[in-house]
PDB file of N, CA, C and O in Angstrom:
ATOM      1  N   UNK A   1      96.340  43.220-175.012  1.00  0.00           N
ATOM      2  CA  UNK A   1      95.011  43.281-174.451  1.00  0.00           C
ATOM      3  C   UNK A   1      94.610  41.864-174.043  1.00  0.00           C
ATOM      4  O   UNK A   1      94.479  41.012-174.922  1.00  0.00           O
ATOM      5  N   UNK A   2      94.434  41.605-172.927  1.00  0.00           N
ATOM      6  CA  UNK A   2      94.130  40.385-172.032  1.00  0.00           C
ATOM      7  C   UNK A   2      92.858  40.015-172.028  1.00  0.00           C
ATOM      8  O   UNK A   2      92.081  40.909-171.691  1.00  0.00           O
ATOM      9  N   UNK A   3      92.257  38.690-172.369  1.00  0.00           N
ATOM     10  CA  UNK A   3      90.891  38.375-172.799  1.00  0.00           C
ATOM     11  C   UNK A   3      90.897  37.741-171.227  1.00  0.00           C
ATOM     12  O   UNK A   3      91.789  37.169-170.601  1.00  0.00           O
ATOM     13  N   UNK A   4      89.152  38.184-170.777  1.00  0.00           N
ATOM     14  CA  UNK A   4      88.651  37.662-170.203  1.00  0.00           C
ATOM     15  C   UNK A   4      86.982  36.577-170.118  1.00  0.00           C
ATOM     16  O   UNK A   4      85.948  36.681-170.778  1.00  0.00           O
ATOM     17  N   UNK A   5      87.267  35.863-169.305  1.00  0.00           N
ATOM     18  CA  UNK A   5      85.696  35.199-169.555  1.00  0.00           C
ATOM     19  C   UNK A   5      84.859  35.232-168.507  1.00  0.00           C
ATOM     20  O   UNK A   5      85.132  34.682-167.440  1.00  0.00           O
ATOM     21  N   UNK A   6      83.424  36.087-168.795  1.00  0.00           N
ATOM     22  CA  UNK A   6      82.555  36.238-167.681  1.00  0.00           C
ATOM     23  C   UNK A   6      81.186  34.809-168.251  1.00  0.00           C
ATOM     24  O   UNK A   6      80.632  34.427-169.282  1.00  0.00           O
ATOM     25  N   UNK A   7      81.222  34.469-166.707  1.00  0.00           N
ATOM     26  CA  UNK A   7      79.980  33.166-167.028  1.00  0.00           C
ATOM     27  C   UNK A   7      78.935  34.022-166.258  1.00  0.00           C
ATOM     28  O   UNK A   7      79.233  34.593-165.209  1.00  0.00           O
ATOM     29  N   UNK A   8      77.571  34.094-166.878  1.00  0.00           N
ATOM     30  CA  UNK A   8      76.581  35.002-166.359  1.00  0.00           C
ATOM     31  C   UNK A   8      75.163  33.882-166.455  1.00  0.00           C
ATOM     32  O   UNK A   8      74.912  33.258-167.487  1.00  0.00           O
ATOM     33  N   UNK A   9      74.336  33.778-165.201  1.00  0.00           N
ATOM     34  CA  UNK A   9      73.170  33.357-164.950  1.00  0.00           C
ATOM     35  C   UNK A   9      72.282  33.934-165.042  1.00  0.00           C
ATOM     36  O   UNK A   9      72.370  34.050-163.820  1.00  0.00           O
ATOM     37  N   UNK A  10      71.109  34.667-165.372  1.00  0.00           N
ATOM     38  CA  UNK A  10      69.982  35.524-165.500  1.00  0.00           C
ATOM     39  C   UNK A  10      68.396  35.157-164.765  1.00  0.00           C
ATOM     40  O   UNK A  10      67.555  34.331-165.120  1.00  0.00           O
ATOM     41  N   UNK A  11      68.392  35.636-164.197  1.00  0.00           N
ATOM     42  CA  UNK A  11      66.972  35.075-163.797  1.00  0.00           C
ATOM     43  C   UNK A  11      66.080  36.655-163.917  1.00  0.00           C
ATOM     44  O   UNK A  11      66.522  37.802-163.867  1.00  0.00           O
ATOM     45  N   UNK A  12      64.465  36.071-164.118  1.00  0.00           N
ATOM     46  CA  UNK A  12      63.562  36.440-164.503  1.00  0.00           C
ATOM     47  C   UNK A  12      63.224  36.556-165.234  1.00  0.00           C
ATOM     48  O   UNK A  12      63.894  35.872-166.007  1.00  0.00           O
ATOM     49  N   UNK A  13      62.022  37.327-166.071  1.00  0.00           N
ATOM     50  CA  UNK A  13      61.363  37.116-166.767  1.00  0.00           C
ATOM     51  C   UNK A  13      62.332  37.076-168.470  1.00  0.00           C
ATOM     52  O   UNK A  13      61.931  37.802-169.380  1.00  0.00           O
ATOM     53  N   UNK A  14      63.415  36.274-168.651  1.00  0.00           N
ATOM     54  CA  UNK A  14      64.262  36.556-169.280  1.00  0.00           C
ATOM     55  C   UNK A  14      64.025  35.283-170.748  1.00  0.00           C
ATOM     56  O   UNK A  14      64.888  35.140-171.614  1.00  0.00           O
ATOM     57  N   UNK A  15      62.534  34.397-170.725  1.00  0.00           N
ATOM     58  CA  UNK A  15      62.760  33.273-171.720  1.00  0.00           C
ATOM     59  C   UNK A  15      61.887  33.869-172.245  1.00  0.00           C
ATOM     60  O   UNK A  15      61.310  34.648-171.486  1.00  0.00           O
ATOM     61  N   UNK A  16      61.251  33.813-174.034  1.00  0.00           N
ATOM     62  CA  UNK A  16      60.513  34.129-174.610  1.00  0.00           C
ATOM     63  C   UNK A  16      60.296  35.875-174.802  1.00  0.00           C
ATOM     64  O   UNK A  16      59.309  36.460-175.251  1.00  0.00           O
ATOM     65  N   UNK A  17      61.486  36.403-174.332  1.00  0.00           N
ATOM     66  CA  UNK A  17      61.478  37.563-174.860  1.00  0.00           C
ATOM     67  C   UNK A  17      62.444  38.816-175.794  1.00  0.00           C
ATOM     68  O   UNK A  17      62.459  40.034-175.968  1.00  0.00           O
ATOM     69  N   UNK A  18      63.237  37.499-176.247  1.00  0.00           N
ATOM     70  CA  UNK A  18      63.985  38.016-177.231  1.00  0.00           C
ATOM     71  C   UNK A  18      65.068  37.975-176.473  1.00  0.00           C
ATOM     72  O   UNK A  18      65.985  38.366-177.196  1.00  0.00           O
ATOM     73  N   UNK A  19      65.472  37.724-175.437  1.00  0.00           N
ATOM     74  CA  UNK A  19      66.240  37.891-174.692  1.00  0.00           C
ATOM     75  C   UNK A  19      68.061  37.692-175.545  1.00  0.00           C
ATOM     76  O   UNK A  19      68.800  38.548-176.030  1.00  0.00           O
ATOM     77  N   UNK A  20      68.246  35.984-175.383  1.00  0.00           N
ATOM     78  CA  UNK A  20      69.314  35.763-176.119  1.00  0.00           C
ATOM     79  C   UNK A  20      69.565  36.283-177.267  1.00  0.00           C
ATOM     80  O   UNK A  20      70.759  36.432-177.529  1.00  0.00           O
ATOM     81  N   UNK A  21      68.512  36.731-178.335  1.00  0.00           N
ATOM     82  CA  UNK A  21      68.892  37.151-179.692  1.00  0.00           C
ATOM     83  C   UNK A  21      69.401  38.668-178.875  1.00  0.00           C
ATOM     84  O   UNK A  21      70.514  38.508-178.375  1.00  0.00           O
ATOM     85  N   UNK A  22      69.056  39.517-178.733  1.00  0.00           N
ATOM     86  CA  UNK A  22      69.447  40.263-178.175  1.00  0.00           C
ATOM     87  C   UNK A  22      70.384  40.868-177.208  1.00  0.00           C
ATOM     88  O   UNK A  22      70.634  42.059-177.026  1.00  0.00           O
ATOM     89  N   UNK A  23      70.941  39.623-176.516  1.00  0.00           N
ATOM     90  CA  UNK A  23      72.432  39.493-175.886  1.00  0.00           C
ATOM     91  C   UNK A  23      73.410  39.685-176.926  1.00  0.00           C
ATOM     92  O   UNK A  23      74.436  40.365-176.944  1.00  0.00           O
ATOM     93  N   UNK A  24      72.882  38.950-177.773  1.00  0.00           N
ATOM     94  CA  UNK A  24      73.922  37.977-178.951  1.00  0.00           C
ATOM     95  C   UNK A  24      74.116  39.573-179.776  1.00  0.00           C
ATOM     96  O   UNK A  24      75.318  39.719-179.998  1.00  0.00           O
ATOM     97  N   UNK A  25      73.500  40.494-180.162  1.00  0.00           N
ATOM     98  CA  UNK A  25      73.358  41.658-180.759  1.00  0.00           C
ATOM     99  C   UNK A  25      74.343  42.672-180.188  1.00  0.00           C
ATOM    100  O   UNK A  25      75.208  43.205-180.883  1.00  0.00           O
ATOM    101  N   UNK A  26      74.178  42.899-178.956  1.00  0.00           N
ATOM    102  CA  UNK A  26      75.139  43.496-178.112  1.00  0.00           C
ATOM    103  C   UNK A  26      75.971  42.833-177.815  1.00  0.00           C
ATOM    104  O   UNK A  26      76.947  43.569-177.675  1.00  0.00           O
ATOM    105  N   UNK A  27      76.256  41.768-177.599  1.00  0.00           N
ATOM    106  CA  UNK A  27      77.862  41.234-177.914  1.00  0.00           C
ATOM    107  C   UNK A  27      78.543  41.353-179.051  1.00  0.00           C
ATOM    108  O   UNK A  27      79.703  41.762-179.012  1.00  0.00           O
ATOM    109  N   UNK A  28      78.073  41.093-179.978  1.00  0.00           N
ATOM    110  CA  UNK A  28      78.935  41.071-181.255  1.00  0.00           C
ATOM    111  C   UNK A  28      79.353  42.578-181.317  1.00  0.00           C
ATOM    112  O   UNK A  28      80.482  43.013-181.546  1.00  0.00           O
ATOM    113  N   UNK A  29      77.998  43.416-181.022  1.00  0.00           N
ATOM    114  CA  UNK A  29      78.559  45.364-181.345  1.00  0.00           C
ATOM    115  C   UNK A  29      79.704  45.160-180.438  1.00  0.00           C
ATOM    116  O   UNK A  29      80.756  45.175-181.076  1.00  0.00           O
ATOM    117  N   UNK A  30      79.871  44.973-179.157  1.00  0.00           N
ATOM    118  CA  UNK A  30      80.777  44.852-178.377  1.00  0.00           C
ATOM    119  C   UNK A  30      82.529  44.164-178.706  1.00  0.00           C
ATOM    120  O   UNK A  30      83.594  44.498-178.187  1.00  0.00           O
ATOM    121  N   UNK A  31      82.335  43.464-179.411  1.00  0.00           N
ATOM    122  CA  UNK A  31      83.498  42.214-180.087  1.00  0.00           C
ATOM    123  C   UNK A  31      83.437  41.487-179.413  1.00  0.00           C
ATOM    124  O   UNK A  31      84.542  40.951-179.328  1.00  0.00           O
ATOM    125  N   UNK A  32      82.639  40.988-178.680  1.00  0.00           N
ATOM    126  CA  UNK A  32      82.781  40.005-177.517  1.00  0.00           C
ATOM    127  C   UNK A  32      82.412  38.203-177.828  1.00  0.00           C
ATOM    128  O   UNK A  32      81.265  38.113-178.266  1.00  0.00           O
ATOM    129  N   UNK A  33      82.903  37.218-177.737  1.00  0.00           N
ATOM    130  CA  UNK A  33      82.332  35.723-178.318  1.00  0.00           C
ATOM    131  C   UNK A  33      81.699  35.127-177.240  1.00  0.00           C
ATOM    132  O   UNK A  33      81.878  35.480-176.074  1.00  0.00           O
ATOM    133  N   UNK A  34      80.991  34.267-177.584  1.00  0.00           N
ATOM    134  CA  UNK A  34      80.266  33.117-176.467  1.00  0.00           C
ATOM    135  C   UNK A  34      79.275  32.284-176.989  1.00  0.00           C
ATOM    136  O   UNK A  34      79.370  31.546-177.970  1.00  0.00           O
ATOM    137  N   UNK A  35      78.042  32.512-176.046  1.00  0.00           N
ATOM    138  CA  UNK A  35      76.898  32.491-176.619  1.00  0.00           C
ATOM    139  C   UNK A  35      76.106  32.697-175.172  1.00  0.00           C
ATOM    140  O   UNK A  35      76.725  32.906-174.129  1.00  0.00           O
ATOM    141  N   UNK A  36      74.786  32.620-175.236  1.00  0.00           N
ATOM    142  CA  UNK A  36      73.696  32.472-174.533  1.00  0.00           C
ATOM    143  C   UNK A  36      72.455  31.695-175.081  1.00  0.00           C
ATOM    144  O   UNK A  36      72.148  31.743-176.272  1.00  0.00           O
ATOM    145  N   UNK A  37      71.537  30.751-173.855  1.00  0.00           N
ATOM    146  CA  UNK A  37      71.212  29.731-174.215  1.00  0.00           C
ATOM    147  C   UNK A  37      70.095  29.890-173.013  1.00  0.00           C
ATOM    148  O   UNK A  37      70.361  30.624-172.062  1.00  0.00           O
ATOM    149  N   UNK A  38      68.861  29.198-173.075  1.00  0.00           N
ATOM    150  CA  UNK A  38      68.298  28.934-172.243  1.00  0.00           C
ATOM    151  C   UNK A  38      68.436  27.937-171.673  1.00  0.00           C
ATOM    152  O   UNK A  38      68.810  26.983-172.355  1.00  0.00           O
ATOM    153  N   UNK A  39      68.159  27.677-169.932  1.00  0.00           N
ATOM    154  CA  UNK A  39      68.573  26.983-169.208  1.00  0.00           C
ATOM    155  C   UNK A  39      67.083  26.272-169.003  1.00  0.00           C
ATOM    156  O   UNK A  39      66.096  26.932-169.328  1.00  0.00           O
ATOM    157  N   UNK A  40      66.903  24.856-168.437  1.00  0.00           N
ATOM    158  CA  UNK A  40      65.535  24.460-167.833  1.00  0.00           C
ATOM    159  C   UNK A  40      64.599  25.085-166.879  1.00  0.00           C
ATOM    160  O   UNK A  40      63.389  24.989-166.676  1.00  0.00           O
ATOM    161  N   UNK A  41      66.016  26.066-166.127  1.00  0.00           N
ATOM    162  CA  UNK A  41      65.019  26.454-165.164  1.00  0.00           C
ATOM    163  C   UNK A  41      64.619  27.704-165.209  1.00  0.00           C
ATOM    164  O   UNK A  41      64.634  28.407-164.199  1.00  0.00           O
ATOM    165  N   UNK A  42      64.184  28.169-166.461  1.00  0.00           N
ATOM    166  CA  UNK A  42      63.827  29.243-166.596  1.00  0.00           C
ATOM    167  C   UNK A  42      64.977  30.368-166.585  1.00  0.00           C
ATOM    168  O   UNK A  42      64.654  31.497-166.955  1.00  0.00           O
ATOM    169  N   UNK A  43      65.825  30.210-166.326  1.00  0.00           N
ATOM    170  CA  UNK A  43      67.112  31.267-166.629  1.00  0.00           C
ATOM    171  C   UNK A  43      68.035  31.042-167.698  1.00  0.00           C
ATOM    172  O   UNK A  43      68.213  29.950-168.238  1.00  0.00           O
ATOM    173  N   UNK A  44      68.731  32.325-168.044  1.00  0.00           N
ATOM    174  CA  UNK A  44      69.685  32.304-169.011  1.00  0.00           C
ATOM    175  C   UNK A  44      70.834  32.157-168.993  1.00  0.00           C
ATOM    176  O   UNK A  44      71.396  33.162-168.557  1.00  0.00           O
ATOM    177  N   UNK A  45      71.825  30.972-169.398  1.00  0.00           N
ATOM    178  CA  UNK A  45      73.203  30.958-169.407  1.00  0.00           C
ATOM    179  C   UNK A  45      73.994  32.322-170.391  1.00  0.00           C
ATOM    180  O   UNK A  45      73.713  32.517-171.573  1.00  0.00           O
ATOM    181  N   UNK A  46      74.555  32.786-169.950  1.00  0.00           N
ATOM    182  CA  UNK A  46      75.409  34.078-171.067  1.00  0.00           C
ATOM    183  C   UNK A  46      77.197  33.272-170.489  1.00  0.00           C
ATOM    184  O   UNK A  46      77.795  33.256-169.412  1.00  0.00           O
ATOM    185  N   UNK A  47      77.451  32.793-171.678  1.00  0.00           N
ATOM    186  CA  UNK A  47      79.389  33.045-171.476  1.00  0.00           C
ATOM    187  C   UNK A  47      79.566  33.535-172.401  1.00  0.00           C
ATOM    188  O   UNK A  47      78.845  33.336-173.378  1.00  0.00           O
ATOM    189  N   UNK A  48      80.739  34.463-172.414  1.00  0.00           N
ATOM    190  CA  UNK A  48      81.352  35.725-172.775  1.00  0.00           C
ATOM    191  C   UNK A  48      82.684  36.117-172.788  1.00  0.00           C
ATOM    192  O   UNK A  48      83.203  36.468-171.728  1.00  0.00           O
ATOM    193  N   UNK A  49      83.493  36.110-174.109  1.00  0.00           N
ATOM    194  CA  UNK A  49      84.718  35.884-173.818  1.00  0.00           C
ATOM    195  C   UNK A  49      85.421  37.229-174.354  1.00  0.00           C
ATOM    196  O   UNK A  49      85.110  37.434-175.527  1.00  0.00           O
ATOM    197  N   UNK A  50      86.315  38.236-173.796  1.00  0.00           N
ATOM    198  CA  UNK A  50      86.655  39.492-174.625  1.00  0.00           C
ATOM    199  C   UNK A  50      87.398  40.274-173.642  1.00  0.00           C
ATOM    200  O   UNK A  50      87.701  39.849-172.527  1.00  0.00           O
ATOM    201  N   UNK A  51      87.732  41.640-174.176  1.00  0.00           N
ATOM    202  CA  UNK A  51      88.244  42.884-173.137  1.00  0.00           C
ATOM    203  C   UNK A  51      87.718  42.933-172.217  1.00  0.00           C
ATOM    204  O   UNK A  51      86.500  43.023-172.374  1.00  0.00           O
ATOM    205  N   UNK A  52      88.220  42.910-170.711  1.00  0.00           N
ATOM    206  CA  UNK A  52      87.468  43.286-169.590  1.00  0.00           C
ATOM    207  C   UNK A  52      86.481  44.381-169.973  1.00  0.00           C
ATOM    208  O   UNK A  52      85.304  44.023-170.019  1.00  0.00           O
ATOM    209  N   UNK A  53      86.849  46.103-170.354  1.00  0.00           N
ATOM    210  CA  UNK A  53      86.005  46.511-170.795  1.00  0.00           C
ATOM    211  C   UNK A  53      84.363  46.251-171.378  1.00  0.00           C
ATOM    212  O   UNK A  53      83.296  46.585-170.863  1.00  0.00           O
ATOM    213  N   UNK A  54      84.654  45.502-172.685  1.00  0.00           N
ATOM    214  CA  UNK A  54      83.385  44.662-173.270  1.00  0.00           C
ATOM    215  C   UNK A  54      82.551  43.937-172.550  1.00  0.00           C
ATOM    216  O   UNK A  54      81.352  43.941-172.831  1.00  0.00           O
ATOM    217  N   UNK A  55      83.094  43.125-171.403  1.00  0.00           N
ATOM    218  CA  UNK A  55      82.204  42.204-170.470  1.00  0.00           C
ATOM    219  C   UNK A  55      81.896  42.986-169.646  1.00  0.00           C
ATOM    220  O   UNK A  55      80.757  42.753-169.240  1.00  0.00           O
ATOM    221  N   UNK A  56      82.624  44.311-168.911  1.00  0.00           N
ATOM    222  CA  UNK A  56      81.828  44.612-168.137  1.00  0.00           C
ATOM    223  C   UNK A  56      80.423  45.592-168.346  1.00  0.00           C
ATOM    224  O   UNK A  56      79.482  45.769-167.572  1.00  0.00           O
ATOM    225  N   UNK A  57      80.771  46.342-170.187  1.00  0.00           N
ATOM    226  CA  UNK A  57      79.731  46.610-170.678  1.00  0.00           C
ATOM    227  C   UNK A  57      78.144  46.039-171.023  1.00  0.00           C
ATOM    228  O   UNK A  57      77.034  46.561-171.130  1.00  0.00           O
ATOM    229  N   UNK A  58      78.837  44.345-171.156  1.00  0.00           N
ATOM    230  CA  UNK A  58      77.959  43.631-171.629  1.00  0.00           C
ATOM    231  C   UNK A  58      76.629  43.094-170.115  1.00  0.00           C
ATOM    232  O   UNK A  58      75.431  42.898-169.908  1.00  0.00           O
ATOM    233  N   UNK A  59      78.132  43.088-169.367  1.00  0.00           N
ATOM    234  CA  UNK A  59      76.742  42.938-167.797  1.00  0.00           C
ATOM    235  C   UNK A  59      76.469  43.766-167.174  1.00  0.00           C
ATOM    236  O   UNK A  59      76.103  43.689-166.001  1.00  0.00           O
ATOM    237  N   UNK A  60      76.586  44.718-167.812  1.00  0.00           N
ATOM    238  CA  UNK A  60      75.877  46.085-167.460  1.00  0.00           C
ATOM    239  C   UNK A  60      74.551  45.739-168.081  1.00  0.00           C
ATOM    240  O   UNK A  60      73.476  45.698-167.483  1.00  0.00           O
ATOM    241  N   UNK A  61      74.800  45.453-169.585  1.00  0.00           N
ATOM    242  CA  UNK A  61      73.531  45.577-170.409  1.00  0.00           C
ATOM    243  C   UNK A  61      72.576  44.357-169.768  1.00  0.00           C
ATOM    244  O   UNK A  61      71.487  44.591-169.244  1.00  0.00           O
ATOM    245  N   UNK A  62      73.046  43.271-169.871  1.00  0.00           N
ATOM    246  CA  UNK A  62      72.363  41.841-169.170  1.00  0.00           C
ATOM    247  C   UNK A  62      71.583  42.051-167.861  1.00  0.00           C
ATOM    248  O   UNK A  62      70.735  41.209-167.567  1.00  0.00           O
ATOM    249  N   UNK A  63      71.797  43.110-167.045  1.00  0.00           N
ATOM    250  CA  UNK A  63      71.086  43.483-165.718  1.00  0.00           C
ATOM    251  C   UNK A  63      69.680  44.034-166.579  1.00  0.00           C
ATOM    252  O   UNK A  63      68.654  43.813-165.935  1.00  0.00           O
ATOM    253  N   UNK A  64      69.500  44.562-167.626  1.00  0.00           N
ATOM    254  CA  UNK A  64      68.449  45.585-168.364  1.00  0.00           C
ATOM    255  C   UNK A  64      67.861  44.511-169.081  1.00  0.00           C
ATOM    256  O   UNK A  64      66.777  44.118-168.650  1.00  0.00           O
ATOM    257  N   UNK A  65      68.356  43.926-170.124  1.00  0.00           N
ATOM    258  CA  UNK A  65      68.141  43.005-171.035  1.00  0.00           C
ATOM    259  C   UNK A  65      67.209  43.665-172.200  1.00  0.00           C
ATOM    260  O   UNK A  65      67.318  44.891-172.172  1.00  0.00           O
ATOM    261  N   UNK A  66      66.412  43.247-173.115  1.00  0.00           N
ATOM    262  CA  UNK A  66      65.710  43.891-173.718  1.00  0.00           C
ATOM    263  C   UNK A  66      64.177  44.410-173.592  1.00  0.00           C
ATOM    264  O   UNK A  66      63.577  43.586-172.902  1.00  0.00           O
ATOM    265  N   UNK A  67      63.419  45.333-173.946  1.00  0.00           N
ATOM    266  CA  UNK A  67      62.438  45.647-173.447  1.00  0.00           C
ATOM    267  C   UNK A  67      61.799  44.976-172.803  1.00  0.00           C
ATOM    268  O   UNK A  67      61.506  45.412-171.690  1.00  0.00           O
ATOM    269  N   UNK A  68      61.437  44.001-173.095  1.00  0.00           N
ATOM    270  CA  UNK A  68      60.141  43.161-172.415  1.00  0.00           C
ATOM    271  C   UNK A  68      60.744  42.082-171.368  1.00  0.00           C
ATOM    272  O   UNK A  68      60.005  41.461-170.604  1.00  0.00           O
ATOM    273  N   UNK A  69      62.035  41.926-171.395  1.00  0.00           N
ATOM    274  CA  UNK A  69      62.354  41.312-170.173  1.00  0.00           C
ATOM    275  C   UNK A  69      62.590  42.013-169.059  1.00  0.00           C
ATOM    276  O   UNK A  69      63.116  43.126-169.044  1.00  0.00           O
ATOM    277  N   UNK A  70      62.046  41.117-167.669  1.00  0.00           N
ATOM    278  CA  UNK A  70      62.255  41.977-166.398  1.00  0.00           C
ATOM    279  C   UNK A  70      63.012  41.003-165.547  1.00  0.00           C
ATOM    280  O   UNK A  70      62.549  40.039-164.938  1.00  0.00           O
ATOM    281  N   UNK A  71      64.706  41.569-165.627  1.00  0.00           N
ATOM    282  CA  UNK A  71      65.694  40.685-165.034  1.00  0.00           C
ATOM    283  C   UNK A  71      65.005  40.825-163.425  1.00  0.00           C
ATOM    284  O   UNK A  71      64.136  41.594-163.013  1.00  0.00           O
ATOM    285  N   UNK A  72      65.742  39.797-162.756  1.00  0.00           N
ATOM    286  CA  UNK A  72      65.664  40.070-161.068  1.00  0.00           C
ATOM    287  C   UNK A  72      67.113  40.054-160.666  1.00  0.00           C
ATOM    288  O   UNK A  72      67.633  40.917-159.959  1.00  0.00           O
ATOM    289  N   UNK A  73      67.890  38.726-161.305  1.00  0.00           N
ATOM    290  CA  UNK A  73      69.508  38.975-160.788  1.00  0.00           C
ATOM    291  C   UNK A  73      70.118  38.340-162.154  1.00  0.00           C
ATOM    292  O   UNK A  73      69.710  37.749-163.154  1.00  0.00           O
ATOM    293  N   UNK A  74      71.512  38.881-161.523  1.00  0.00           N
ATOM    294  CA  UNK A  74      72.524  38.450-162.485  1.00  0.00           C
ATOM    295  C   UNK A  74      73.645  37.867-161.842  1.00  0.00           C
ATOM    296  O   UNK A  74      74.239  38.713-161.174  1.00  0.00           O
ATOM    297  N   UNK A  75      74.346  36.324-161.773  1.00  0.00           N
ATOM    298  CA  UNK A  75      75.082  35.848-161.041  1.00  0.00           C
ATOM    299  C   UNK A  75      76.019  35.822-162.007  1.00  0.00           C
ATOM    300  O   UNK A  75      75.841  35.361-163.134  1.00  0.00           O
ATOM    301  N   UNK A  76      77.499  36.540-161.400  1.00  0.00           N
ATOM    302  CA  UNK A  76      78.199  36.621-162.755  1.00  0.00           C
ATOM    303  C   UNK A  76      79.587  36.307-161.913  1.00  0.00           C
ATOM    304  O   UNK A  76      79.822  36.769-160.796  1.00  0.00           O
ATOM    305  N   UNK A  77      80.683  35.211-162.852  1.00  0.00           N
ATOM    306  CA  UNK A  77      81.994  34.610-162.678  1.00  0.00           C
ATOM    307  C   UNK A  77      82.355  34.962-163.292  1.00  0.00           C
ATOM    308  O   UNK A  77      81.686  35.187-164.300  1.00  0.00           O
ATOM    309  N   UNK A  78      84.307  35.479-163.220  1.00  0.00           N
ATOM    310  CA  UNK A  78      84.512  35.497-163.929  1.00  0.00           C
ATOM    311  C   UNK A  78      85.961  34.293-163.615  1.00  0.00           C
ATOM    312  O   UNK A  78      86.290  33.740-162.565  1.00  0.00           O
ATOM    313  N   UNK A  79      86.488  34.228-164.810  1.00  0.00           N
ATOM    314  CA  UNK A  79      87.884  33.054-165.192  1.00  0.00           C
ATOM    315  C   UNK A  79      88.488  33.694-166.379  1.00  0.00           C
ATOM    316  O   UNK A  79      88.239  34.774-166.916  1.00  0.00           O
ATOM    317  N   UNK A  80      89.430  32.674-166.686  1.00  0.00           N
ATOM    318  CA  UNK A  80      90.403  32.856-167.901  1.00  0.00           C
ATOM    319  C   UNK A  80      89.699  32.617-169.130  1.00  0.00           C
ATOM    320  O   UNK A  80      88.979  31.652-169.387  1.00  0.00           O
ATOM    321  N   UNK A  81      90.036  33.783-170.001  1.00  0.00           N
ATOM    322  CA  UNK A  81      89.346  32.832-171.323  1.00  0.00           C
ATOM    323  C   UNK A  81      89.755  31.522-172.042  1.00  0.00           C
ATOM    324  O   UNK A  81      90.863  31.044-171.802  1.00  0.00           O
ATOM    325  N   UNK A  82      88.883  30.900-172.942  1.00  0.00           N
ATOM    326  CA  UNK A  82      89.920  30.047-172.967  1.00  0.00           C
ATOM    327  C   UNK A  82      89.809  29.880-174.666  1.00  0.00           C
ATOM    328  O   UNK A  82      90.094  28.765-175.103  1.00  0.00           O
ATOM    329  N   UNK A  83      89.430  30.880-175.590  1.00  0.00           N
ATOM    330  CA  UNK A  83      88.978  31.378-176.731  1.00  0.00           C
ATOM    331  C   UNK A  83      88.549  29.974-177.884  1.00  0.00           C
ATOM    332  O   UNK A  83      89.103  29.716-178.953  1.00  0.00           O
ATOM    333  N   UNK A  84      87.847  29.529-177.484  1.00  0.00           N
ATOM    334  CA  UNK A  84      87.137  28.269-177.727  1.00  0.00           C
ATOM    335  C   UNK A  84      86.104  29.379-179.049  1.00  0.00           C
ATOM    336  O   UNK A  84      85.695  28.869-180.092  1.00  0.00           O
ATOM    337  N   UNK A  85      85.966  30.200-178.857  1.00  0.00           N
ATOM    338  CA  UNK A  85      84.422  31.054-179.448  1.00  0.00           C
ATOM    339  C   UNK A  85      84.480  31.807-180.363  1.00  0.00           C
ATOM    340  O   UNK A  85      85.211  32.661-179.861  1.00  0.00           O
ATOM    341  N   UNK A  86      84.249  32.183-181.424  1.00  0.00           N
ATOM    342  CA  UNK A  86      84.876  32.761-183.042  1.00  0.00           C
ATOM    343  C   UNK A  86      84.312  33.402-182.984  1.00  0.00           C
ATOM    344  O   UNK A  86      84.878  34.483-183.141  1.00  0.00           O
ATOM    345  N   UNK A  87      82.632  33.537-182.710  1.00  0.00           N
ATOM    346  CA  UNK A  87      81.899  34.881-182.598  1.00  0.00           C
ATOM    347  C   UNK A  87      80.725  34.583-181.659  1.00  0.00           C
ATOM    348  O   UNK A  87      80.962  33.511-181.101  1.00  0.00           O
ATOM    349  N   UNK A  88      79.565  35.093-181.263  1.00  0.00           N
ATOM    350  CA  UNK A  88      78.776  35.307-180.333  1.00  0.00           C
ATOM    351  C   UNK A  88      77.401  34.518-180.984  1.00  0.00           C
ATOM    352  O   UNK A  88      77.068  34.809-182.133  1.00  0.00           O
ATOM    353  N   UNK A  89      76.736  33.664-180.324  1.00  0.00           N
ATOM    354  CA  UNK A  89      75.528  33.423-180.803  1.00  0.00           C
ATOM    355  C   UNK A  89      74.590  32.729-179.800  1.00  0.00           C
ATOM    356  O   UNK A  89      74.957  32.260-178.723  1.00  0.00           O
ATOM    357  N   UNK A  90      73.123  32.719-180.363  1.00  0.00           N
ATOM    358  CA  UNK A  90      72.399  32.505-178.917  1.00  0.00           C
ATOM    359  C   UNK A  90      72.152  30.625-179.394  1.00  0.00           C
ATOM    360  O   UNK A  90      72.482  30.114-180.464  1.00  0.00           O
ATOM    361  N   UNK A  91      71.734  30.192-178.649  1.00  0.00           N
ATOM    362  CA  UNK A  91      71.993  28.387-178.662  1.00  0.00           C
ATOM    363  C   UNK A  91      70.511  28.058-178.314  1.00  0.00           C
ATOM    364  O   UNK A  91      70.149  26.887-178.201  1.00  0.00           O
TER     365      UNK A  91
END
């Protein structure tokens, strides 16, 4: 099983709403490592390292995010993993 790494940008209403703890929740259910972090400019960094499967579950979920956030986009790369990440957490 071939690990992949998706780098994901988030914009909208995505800071102060639980957002990253809540990435970080559904990644781990997922098995997936990284983290997510807020960025200055109001958006969210998500990297994500795991089964194609898992990442593409996971930016499925990241388009939704948690209740009270209201994504607008999701700019998502993907590359090689490079398993730097032991488990998932928000930064």
């Amino acid at each position: 099983m071939s690990h992949q790494r998706l780098t994901m940008l988030i914009s909208g209403k995505v800071q102060g709403v639980y957002y990253r703890a809540s990435t970080a929740e559904k990644a781990t259910e997922l098995g997936v490592t990284g983290y997510a972090k807020n960025l200055p400019d109001g958006r969210v960094e998500v990297v994500a390292e795991g089964p194609q499967a898992a990442l593409a579950s996971l930016k499925q979920w990241c388009n939704e995010g948690p209740p009270a956030a209201d994504v607008d986009r999701v700019e998502a790369t993907e590359s090689t993993a490079t398993g730097e990440f032991t488990r998932f957490e928000p930064r």
